[in-house]
C-alpha positions as CSV (number, residue, x, y, z in Angstrom):
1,X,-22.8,-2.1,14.1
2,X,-20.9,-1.4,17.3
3,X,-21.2,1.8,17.3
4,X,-25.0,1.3,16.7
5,X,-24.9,-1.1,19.6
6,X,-23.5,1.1,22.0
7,X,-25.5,4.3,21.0
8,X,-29.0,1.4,21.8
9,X,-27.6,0.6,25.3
10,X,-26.6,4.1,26.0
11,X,-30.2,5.5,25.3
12,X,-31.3,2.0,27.1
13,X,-29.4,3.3,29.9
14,X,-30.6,6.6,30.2
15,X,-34.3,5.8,30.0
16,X,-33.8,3.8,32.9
17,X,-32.0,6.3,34.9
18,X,-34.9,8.2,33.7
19,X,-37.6,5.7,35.2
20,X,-35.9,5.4,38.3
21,X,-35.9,9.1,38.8
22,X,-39.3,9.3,39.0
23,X,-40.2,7.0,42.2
24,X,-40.8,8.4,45.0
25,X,-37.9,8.8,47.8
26,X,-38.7,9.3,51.0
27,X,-37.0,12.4,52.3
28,X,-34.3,11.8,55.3
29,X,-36.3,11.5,59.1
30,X,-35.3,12.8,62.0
31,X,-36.3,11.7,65.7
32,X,-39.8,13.1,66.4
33,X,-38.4,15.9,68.6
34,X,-36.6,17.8,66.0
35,X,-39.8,19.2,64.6
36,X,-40.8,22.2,65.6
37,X,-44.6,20.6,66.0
38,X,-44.3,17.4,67.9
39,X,-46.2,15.9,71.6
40,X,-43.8,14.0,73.7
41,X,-45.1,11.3,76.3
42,X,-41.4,10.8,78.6
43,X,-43.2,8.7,80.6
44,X,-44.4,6.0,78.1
45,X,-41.3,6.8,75.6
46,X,-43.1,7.9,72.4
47,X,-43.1,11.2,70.6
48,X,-45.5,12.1,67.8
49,X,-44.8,15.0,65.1
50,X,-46.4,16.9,62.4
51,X,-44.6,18.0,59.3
52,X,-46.7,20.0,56.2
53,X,-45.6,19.7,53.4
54,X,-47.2,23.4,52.3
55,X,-44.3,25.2,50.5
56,X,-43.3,24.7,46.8
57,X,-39.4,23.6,48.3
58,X,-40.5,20.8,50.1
59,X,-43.7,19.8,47.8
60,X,-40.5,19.1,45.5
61,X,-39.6,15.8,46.3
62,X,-43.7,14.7,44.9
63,X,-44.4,13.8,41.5
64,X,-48.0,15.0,41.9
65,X,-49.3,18.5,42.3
66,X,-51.5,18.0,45.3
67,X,-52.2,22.0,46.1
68,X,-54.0,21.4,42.5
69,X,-56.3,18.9,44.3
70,X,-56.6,21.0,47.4
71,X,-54.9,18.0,49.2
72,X,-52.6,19.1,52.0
73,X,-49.7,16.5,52.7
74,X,-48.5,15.8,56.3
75,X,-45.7,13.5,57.2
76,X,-46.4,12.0,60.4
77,X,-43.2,10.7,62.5
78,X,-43.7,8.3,65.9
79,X,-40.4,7.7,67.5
80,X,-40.3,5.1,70.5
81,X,-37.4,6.1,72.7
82,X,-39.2,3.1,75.1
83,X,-37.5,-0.6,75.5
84,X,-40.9,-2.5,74.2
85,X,-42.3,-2.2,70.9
86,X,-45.5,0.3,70.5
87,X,-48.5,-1.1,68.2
88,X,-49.7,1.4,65.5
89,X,-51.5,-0.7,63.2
90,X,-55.0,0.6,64.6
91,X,-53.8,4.3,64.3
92,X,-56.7,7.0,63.9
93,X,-55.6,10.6,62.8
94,X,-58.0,13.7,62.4
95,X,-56.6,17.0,60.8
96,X,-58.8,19.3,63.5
97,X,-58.8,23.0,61.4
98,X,-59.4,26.5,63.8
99,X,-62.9,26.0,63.3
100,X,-62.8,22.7,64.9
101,X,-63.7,20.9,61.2
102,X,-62.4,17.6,61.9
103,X,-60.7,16.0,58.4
104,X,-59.6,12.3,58.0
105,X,-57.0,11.5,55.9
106,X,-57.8,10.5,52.5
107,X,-57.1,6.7,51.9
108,X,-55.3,5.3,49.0
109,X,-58.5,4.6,46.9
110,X,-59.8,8.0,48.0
111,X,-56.3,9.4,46.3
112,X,-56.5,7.7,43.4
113,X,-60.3,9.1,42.6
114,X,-59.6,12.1,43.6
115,X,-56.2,12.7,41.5
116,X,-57.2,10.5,38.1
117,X,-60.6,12.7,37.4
118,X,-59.9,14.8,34.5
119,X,-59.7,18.5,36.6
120,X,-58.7,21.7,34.7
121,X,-57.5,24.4,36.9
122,X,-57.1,27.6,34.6
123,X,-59.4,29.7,36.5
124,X,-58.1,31.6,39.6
125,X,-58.9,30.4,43.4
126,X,-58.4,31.1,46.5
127,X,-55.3,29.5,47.6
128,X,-55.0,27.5,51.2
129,X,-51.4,27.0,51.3
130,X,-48.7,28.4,48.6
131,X,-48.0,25.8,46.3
132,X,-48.0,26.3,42.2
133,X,-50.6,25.6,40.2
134,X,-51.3,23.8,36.7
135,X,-53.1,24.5,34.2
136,X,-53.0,21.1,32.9
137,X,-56.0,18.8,32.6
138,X,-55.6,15.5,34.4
139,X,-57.5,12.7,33.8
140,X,-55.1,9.6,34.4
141,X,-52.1,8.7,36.8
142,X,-48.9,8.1,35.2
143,X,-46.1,5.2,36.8
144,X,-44.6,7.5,39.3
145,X,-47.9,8.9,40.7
146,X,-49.0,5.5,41.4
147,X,-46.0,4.8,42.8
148,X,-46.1,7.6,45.1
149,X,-49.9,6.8,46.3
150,X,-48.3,3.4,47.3
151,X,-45.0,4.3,48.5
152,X,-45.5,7.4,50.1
153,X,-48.0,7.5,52.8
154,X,-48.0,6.4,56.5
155,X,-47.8,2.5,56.6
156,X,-46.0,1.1,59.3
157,X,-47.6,-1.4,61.9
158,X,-45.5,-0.9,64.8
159,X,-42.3,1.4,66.1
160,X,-39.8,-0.9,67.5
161,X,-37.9,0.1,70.4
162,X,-35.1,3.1,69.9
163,X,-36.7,3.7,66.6
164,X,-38.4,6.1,64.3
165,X,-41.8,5.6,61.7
166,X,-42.8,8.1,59.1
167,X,-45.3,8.3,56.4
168,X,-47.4,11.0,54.5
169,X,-51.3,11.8,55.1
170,X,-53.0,13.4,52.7
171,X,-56.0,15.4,53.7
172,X,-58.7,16.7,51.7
173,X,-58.5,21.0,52.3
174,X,-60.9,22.1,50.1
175,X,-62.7,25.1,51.0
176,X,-60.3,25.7,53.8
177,X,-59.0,29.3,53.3
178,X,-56.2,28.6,56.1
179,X,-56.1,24.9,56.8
180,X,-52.7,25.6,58.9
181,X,-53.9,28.6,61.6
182,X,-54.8,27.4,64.9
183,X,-55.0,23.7,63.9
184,X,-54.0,20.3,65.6
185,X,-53.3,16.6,64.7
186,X,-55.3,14.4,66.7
187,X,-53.8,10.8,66.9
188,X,-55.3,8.0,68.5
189,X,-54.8,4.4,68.4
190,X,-51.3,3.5,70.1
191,X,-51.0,0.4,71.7
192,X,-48.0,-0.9,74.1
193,X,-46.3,-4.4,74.2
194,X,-48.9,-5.7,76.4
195,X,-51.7,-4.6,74.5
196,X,-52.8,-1.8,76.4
197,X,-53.7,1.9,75.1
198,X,-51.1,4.5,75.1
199,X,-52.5,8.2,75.9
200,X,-53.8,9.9,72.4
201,X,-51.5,12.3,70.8
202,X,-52.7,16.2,69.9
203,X,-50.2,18.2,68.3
204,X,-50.5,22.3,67.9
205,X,-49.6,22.9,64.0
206,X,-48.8,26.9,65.3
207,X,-45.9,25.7,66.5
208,X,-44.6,24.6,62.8
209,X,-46.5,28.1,61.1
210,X,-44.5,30.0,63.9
211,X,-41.1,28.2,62.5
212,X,-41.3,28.8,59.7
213,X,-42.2,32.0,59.6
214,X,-39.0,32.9,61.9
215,X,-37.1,31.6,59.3
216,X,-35.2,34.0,57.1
C-alpha cells in the first residue's frame, strides 16, 4: 500500500509538472532600446519597439502554431525612461506592410475564431515567414492555447516611470508573400500624466530583417 501510495503521488506529481509546463511564460524583456527596431522620443522619455516573432527558435516559447494560421506575432515593448507615468490604455497599433496594407491586430475573440475552426494544412503554400507547418486538423483549443490567448498579448494600461511594458500582437498575414520587407508599426494612443497626447510612434521593421540577417 505504501508503495502504491507513493507510485499515485509520484505520477500526481508529474502530471502537474506537466500542466504547468504548458502556460505560457513570457520571455525575459529588455529596455526598448535594445531592439534592433525601436523609435525613441528623448524628449518625452518613451521608447517603442517591435520584435517578430517569425523564426521557428523564437516561435518556441508558443503553444500554438500561428504560421499555420498565417498569424504573425509581434511583441510590442514601451519603456518610459520619463519621471511621470505614460497612459496606454487607449493604444492603437497598425501593422503597415510595403504595399502600404494597413493590418490591425487581431483581438482575443478574433484569435480564438480564427485558431478553434477545424483548418487542415496538408497542401503546400506559399510561406510569409519560415515557421513549420502541421498537418494536423484543428478544430478546438486545448488548456494552454487558451491560456496563451489570455496571457500572452499586449495588456498593460500604463508604463510607470523608469519602467518597461510588453505584450504580443497578433496580426492576420494572410496573403502577404513578405509581411516583413519594407514595413512599419504605427502606434498611436499615448497619453502623458496630465492627459495630454504623446507624439505617435512609427517604427521601420527593416531595421530587425537587417539584424537578423547579419547574424551568423
Amino acid at each position: 500500500m505504501r508503495f502504491f501510495t507513493a507510485k499515485l503521488l509520484a505520477v500526481l506529481a508529474c502530471t502537474a509538472l506537466a500542466f504547468a509546463a504548458k502556460e505560457f511564460v513570457a520571455p525575459e524583456v529588455h529596455p526598448a532600446r535594445a531592439y534592433p527596431a525601436h523609435e525613441e522620443h528623448k524628449n518625452e522619455g518613451v521608447t517603442v519597439a517591435a520584435d517578430p516573432y517569425d523564426t521557428p527558435q523564437k516561435a518556441e516559447i508558443f503553444s500554438i502554431r500561428y504560421r499555420d494560421h498565417d498569424l504573425l506575432p509581434i511583441r510590442l515593448i514601451i519603456t518610459n525612461d520619463g519621471g511621470q507615468p505614460v497612459t496606454v490604455s487607449e493604444l492603437k497599433v497598425q501593422l503597415i506592410t510595403g504595399r502600404n496594407a494597413k493590418i490591425s491586430p487581431d483581438t482575443a475573440d478574433d484569435l480564438y475564431r480564427q485558431l478553434a475552426k477545424p483548418q487542415r494544412n496538408d497542401q503546400p503554400t506559399l510561406s510569409p515567414f519560415p515557421l513549420p507547418r502541421s498537418k494536423k486538423v484543428k478544430g478546438s483549443l486545448k488548456k494552454e492555447a487558451l491560456d496563451e490567448i489570455q496571457n500572452a498579448p499586449f495588456r498593460a494600461k500604463a508604463v510607470e516611470p523608469h519602467s518597461t511594458q510588453a505584450g504580443f500582437l497578433f496580426f492576420d498575414v494572410e496573403g502577404v508573400s513578405q509581411p516583413l520587407a519594407g514595413a512599419r508599426l504605427y502606434v498611436t494612443g499615448f497619453r502623458n500624466a496630465n492627459g495630454g497626447d504623446l507624439m505617435f510612434f512609427e517604427i521601420p521593421l527593416d531595421k530587425y530583417v537587417e539584424a537578423q540577417q547579419s547574424k551568423p
